[in-house]
C-alpha positions as MATLAB code, in Angstrom:
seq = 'XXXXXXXXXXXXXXXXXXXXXXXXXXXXXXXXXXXXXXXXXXXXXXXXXXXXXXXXXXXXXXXXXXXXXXXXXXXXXXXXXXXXXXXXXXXXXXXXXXXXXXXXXXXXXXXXXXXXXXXXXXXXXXXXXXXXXXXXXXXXXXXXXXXXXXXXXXXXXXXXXXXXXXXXXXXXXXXXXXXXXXXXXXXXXXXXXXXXXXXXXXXXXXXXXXXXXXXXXXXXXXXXXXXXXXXXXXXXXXXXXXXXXXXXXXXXXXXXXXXXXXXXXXXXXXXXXXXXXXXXXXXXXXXXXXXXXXXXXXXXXXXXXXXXXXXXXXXXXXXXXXXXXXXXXXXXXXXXXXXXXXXXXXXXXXXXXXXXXXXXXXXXXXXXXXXXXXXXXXXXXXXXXXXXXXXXXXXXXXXXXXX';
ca = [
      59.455  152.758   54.950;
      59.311  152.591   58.459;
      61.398  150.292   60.473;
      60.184  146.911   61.678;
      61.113  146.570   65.050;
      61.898  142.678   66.019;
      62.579  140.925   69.169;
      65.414  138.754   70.234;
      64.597  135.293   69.852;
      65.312  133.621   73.573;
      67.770  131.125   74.224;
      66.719  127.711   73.770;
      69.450  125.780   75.880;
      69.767  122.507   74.624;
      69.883  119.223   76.841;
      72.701  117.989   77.762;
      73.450  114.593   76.361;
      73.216  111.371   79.003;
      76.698  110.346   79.940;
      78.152  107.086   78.974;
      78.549  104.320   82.100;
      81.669  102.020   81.562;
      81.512   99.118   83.791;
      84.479   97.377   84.687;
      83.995   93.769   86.197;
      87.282   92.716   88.566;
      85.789   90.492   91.016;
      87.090   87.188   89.811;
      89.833   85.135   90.794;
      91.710   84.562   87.955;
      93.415   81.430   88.832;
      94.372   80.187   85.424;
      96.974   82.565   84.970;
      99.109   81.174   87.484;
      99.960   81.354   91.620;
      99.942   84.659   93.153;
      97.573   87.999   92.978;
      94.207   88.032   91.013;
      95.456   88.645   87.926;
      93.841   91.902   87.463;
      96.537   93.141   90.448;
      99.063   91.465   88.642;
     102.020   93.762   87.367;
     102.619   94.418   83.989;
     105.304   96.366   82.604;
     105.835   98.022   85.887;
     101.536   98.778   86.723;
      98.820   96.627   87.504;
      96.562   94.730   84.831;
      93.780   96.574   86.441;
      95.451  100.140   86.037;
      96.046   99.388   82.407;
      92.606   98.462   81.552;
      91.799  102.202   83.303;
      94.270  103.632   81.429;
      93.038  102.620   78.259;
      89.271  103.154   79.224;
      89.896  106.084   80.925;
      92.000  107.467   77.525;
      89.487  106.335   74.463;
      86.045  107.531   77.044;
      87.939  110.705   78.861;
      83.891  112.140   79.636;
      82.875  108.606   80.857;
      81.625  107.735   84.622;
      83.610  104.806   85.275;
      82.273  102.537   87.691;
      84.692   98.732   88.570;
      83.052   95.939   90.406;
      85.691   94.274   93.014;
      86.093   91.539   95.361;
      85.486   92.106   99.326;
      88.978   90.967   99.745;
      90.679   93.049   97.060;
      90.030   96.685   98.588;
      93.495   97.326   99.480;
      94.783   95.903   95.651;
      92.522   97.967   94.050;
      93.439  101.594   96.203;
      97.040  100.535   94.798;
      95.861  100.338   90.925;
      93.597  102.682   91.237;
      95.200  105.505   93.173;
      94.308  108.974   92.261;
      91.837  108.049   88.844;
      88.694  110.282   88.870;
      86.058  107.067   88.689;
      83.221  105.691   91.132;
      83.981  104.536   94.032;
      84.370  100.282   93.973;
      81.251   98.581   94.443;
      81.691   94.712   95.479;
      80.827   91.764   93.518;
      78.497   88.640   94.069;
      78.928   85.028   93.426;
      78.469   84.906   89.967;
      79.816   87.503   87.063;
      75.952   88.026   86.581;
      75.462   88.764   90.162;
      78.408   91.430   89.990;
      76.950   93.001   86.824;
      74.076   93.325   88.442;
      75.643   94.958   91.720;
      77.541   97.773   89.595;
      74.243   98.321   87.208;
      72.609   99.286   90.135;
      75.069  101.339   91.528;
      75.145  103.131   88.310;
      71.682  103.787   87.830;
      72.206  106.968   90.110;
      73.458  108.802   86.962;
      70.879  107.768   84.560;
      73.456  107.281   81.808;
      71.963  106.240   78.191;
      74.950  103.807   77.244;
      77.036  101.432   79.459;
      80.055   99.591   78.285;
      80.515   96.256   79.864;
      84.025   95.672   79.836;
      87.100   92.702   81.910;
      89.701   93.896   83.540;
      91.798   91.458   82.014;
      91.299   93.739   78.768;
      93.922   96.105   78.786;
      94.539   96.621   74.968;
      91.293   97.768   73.719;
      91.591  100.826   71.641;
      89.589  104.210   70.747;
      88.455  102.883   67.167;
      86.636   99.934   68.462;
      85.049  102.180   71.041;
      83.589  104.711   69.008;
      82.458  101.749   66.164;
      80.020  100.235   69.330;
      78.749  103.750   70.208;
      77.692  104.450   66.356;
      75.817  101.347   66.401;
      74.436  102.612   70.278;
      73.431  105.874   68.587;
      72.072  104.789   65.955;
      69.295  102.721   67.833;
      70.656   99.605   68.473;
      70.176   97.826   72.102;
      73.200   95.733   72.322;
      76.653   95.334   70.488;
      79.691   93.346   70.539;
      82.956   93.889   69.234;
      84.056   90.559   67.499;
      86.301   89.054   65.236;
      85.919   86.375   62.329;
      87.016   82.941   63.356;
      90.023   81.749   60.960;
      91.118   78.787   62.751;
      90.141   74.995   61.593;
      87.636   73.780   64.311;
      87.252   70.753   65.420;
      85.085   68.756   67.500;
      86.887   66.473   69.988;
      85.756   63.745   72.160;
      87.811   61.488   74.610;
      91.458   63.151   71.928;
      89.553   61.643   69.140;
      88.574   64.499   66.927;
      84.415   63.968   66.369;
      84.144   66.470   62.912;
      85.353   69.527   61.521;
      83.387   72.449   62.705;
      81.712   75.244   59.963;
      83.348   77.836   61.048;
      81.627   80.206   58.487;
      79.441   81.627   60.529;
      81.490   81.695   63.780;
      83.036   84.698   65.458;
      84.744   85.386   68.816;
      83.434   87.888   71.087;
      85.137   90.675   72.669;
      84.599   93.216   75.234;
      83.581   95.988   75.994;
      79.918   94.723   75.067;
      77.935   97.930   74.484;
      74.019   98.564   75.454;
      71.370  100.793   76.125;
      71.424  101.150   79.895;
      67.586  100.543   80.766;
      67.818   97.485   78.573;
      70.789   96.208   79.856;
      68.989   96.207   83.517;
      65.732   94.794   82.778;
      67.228   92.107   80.828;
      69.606   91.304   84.203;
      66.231   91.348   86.283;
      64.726   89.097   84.502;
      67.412   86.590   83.870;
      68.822   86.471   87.597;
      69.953   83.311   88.642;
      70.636   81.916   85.210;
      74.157   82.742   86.055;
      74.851   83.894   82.149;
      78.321   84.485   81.539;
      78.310   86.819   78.703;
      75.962   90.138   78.746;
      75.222   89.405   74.954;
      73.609   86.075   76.233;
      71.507   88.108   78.968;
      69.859   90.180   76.273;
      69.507   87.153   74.090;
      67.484   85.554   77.415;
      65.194   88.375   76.768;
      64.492   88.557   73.024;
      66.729   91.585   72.228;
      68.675   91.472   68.728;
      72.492   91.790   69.115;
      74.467   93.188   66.900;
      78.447   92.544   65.846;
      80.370   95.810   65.263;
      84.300   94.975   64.113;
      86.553   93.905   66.793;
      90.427   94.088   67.383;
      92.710   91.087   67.706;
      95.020   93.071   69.865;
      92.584   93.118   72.025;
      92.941   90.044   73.627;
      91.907   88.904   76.963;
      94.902   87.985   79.735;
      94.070   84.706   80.767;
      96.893   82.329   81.003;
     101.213   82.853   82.032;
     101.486   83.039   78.357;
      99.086   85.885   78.141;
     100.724   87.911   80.194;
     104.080   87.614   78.183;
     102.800   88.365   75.160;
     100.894   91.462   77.186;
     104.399   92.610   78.823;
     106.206   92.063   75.425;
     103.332   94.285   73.810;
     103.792   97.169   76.618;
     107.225   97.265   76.449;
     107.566   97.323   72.919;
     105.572  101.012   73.679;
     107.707  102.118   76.092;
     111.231  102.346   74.017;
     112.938  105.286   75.384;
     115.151  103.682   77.986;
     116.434  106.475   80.332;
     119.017  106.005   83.634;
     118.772  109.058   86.069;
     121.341  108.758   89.296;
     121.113  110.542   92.838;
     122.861  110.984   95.876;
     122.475  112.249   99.160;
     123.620  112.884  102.608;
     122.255  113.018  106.413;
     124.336  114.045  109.318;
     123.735  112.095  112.368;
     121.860  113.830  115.718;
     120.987  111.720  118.907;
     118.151  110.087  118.428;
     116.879  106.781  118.760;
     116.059  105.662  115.541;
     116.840  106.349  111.664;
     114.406  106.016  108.647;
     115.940  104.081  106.135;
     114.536  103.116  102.496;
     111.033  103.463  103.842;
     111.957  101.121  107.001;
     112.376  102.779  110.858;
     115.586  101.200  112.112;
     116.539  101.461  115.846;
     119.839  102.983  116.368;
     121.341  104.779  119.232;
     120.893  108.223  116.845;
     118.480  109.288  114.077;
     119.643  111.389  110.928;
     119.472  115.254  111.076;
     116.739  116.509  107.854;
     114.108  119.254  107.338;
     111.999  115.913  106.725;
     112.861  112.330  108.283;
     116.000  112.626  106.787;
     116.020  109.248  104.834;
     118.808  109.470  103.128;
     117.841  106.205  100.646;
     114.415  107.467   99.688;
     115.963  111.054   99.085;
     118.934  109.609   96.497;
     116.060  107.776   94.904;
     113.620  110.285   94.277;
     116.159  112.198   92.840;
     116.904  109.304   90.812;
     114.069  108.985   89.247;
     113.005  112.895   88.751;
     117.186  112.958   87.046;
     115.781  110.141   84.230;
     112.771  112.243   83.457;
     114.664  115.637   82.969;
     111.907  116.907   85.559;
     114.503  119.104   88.437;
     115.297  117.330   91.751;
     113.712  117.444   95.323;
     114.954  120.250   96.446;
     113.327  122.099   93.522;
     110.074  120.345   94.076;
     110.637  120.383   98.141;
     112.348  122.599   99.242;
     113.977  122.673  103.051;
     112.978  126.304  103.785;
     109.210  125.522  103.312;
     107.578  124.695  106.171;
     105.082  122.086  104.945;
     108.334  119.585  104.659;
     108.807  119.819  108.212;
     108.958  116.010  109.862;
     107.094  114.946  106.574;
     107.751  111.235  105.772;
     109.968  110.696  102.579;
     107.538  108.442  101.294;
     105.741  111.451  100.161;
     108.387  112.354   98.137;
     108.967  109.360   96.320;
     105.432  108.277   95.254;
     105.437  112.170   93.917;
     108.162  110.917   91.583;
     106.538  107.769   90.670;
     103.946  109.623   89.682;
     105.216  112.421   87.196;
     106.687  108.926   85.263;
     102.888  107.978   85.465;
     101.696  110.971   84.172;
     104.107  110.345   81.125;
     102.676  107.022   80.274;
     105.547  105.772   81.031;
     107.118  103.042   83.799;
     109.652  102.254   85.888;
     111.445   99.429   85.267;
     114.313   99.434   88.107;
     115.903  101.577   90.742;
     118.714  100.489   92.820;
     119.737  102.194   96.439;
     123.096  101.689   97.903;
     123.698  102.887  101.256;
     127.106  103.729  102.487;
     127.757  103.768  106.676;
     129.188  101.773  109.569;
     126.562  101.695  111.291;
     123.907  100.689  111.723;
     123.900   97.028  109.876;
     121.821   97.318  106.934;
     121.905   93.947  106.240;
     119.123   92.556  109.043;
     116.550   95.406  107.191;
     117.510   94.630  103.644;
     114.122   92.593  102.754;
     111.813   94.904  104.871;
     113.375   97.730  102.485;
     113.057   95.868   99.187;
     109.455   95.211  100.113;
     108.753   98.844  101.167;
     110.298  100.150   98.206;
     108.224   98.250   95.816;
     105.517   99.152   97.803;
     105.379  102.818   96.939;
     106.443  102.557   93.581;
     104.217   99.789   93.072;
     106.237   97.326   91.119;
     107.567   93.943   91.683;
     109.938   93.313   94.358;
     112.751   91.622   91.867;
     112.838   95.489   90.552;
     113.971   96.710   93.712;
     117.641   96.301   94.746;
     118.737   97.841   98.427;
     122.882   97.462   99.011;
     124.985   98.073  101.736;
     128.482   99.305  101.983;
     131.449  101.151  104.316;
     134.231  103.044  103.521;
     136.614  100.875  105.320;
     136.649  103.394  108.174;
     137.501  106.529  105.837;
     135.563  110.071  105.439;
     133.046  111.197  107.285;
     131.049  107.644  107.100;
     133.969  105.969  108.237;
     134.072  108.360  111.487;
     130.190  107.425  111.925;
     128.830  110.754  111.427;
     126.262  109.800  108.864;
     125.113  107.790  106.366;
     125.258  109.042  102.337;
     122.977  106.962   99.543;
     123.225  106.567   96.071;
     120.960  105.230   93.397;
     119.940  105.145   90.458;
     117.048  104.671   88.289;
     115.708  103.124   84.779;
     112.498  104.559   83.324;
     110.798  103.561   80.024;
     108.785  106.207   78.152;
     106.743  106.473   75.120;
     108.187  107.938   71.807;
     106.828  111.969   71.361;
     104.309  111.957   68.856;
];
């Protein structure tokens, strides 16, 4: 029987699916949670709101083009929360959370994605399992969903503290974000509703006519709104970061003339500077190798060491955010460091707050985690004989259990 002779079938390469759009909306002012930052800049167990909400988004959607919508005045805050994170570059906001939905639609519309998850900074617990529930429904054809959650409370209907009538709450549920859609949708229905100033992106489809369907929300998933929110949010964080860890470091810089010494992140004028392969500041060196100690991750030496040339002259800051970030890269947080400086001269005292500040600065926490202290050795040892300054400090980091 002779042979039959077939050809190869070609490769049919199959289309690769449109990427999902989260949009983050951060514009707002968020005075009800109390004096200070917009609350999504606000820190949190050690990071900002913001970078939490990233975080989580960033963790459940790892494929996802992230895209947040800021305030004009708020560039600066967000570089800090942001940092490094592989997303969009900010766009800016409007007047109105419409308006700013609108602004970051458009600036999304670049990547033609199918699906685009509406979602508030002030969000920073919503998990995987909610996620995936509103991108079945997305899949599966519908145009909009919301996560909510069945109302138990007794509602009533006040007027003037005189309770009107119980409300049915039978039918009621609470809305949470992110709100899911179908891109294209989502943008027409914006288009044709601007200026209604809708505060709710299920109530811009409902403008329109589109159905919008309820998926299962998550009560952890609350939004930060009030002081009291953000307790229960820090209590919530912490209660994830339970492996308490101390590191200590210590270091030492020779004196050289000079005019000047760099000090916790702060130039000082002094009538010498301190001898270093980098700018020899002695606090920020005792305190990166505080931190790296409480991780178990080497010292700076290992990770910087004098006899490359690179180091040369380079600021210590450099060396410090680098150890920030390997606890950020653990999910984890630090919760206090503490720099003692031991010399003569010059007065540390005058610099103290400027260090503090800088301090908190580049690790990005709150200032009343930063302690700077000043001592001598009553005129003894090499310090005593003003021929440099040593440092030590320590360190507490917070980590998540292993899995």
């Amino acid at each position: 029987m002779p042979e039959v002779m077939t050809k190869s079938q070609p490769q049919i390469s199959q289309p690769s699916p449109a990427p999902v759009a989260v949009l983050i909306v951060a514009a707002g002012r968020g005075s009800r949670a109390g004096e200070g930052l917009p609350k999504q800049y606000r820190s949190i167990a050690g990071k900002a709101l913001l970078s939490h909400t990233l975080d989580a988004l960033s963790g459940a959607l790892p494929d996802a083009i992230i895209q947040v919508v800021i305030h004009p005045d708020d560039t600066r805050l967000y570089d800090m929360a942001a940092q490094d994170r592989a997303i969009e570059p900010p766009v800016f906001g409007g007047g109105t959370r419409q308006e700013s939905v609108q602004n970051g639609l458009m600036t999304l519309q670049k990547h033609e994605p199918e699906f685009v998850l509406v979602h508030d900074a002030a969000r920073p617990f919503i998990d995987a399992a909610t996620i995936e529930r509103l991108l079945i429904e997305l899949r599966s054809g519908a145009k909009a969903v919301l996560p909510a959650t069945k109302v138990t409370d007794t509602l009533k209907s006040v007027s003037n503290g005189v309770i009107a009538h119980t409300v049915d709450r039978e039918h009621l549920y609470a809305v949470q974000t992110p709100q899911a859609f179908h891109f294209d949708s989502l943008i027409d229905a914006h288009a044709a509703t601007t200026g209604n100033e809708l505060t709710d992106d299920g109530a811009v489809m409902e403008a329109t006519g589109f159905q919008v369907q309820i998926v299962e929300g998550n009560p952890e998933n609350f939004k930060i709104t009030t002081a009291a929110d953000f307790e229960k949010a820090e209590q919530n964080f912490m209660t994830q970061l339970p492996d308490i860890r101390v590191g200590s470091g210590y270091d030492v810089h020779r004196f050289e003339d000079g005019d000047h010494v760099w000090l916790c992140g702060v130039k000082v004028p002094f009538t010498k500077k301190l001898k270093g392969h980098s700018d020899a500041d002695v606090g920020l060196h005792a305190l990166t190798d505080a931190i790296l100690a409480a991780i178990a991750d080497g010292d700076i030496g290992q990770h910087f060491p004098p006899t490359d040339a690179q180091w040369r002259g380079a600021p210590s800051d450099r060396f410090l955010t680098f150890a920030r970030d390997r606890v950020l890269a653990k999910g984890g947080m630090i919760a206090h460091v503490n720099v003692c400086l031991i010399c003569e001269k010059p007065k540390i005292g005058p610099h103290n707050a400027a260090m503090r500040a800088r301090i908190a600065e580049l690790l990005n926490i709150d200032i009343d985690r930063v302690s700077v202290q000043a001592t001598t050795t009553e005129k003894l040892g090499f310090t005593g004989r003003e021929e440099g300054i040593a440092a030590q400090a320590t360190a507490t980091v917070r980590l998540p259990l292993k899995g």
